[in-house]
N, C-alpha and C positions, 0 to 999 in steps of 0.2 A: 504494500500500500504506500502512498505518496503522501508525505503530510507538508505543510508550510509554514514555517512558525515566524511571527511578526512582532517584534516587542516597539514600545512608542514609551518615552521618560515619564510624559503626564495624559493626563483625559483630555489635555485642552488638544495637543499635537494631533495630528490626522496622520493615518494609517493606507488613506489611499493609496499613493504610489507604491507601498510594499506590496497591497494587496494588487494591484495590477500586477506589477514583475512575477508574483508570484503565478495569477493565472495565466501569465503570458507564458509561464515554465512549467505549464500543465499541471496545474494542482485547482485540483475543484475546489470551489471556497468553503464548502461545508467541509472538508480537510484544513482549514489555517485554523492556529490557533493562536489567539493575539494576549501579550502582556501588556498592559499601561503600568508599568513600574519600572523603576531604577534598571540599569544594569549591574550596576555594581556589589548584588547579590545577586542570591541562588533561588533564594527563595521568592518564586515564581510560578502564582498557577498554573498558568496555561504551559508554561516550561516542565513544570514536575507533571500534568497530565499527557503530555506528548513522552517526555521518558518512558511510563508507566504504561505506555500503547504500543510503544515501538515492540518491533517482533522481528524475528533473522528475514531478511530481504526487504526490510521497509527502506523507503528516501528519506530523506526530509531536505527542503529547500530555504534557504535563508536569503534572503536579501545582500548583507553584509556579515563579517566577523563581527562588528559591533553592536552589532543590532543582536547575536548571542549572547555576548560577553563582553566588558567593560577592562578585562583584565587578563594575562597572558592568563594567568593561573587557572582561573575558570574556564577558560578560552579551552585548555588541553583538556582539563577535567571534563566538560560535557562533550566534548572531541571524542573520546576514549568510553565515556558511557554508551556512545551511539554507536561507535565500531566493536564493543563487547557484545554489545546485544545483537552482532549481527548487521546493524543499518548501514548504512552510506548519507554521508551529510556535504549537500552541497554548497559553496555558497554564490551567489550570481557576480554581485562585484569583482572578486578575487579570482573567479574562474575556476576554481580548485575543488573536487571533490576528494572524500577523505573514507577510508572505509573498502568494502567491497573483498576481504581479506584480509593476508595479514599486511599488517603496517610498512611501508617501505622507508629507508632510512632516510629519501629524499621526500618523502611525505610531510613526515615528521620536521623536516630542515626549513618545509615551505609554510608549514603551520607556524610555529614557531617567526619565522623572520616575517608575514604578512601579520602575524599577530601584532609583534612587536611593532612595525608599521603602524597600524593600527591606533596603539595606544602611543605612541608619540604625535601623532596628529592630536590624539584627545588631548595630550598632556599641551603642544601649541594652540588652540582652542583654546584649551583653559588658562596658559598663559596671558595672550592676548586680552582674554575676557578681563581679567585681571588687571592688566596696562591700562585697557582703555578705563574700566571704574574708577581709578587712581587717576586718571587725565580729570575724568568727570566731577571728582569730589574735588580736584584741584580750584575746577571753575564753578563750583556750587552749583553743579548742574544733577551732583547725585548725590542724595541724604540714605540712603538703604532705605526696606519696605514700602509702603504702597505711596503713590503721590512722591519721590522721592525727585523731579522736577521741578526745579522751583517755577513758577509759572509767572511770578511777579516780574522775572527777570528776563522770562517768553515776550509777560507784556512792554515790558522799558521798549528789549530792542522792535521789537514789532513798532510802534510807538516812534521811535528813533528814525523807521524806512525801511528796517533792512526786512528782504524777503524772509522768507518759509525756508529753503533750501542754505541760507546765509545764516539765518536764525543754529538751523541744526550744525552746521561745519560749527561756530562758535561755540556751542554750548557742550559739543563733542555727544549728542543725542540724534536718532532718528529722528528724518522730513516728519516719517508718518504719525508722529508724539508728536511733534510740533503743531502739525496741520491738527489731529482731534484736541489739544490743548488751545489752538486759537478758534476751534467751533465751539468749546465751553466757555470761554471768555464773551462770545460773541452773543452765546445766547444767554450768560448770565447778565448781559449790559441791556440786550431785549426787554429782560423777565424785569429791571430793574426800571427801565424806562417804558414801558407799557403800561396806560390810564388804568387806574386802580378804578371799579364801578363799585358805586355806591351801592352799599344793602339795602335792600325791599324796607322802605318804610311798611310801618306796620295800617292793614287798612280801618281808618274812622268808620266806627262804627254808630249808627244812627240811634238814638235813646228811643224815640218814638217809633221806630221802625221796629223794635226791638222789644217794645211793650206789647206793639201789634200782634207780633209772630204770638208770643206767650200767650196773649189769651185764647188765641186761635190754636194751640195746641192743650190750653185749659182754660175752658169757656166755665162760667161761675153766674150765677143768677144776680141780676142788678137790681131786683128789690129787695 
């Protein structure tokens, strides 16, 4: 049997393009089994239910090494549980399948040196991520958690002339933060300068109108 395993870091990320590559490498999508969790463990549903399925002659198809494993160690470790049980593990990026008998010593050489690949892109990644926060906090453009954009400072240069695209190179933040940070400014100055209407006076009500209705709902003898 053919399976496809997809893992994605959070719920927000989309999983489409894995699942396309994957049907486009023949695996019926009622076979993929998708993680939304970290790589950087093991513990993984949809990860431990596809081990748990596998059987001698199964595939499995993967996208990339990263999208397995986060880390040379685990990278071998579930390498090695798939080729025990018999399977073959492909991955599409790298080219390389892994399995299908016993282990050749050039197998192991490619595993291993694409792994390591692998994680020094993540480790540059995470560097860079890194430089540029420290650029950002330099220019008080990043406080950590949510709102962490000063937006006062969106408004000065806006304010000042400079575009959307000028605004972002300065502040060392994305156009597309800038651009939804000046539609909130724009429509909190709206919500602020839009005629406030007056409440519903209350309606005068007539005395004699009102004496009317009452005996007309309890009429009472006038001798």
């Amino acid at each position: 049997m053919q399976f496809g395993y997809i893992r994605v870091s959070s719920k927000e990320q989309n999983e489409d393009r894995q699942v396309e590559a994957l049907i486009e490498g023949g695996i019926e999508p009622a076979n993929i089994l998708t993680d939304k969790a970290s790589g950087a463990t093991r513990e993984r549903p949809a990860l431990t239910e596809l081990l748990g399925k596998l059987r001698g002659g199964d595939e499995v198809l993967v996208v990339s090494m990263d999208r397995l494993a986060r880390s040379l160690v685990d990278l071998h470790a579930i390498v090695k549980e798939v080729t025990d049980k018999g399977g073959t593990l492909t991955f599409i990026k790298e080219g390389q399948t892994f399995g299908g008998g016993e282990a050749s010593p050039m197998a192991a050489l490619m595993l291993g040196v694409l792994g390591s690949v692998a994680e020094f892109e993540r480790a540059i990644i995470r560097q860079r991520q890194s430089e540029g926060i420290a650029v950002a906090k330099a220019r008080g453009a990043f406080k950590g958690g949510k709102n962490r954009i000063d937006r006062d400072r969106v408004k000065q240069l806006l304010a000042s002339g400079l575009n959307k695209s000028q605004i972002a190179r300065k502040m060392g933040i994305g156009r597309v933060s800038v651009i939804r940070i000046v539609k909130e400014l724009e429509a909190s100055a709206k919500d602020k300068t839009a005629p406030k209407t007056a409440p519903d006076q209350p309606k005068q009500v007539d005395l004699e109108e009102l004496i009317d209705r009452f005996d007309r709902l309890y009429p009472h003898d006038s001798a």
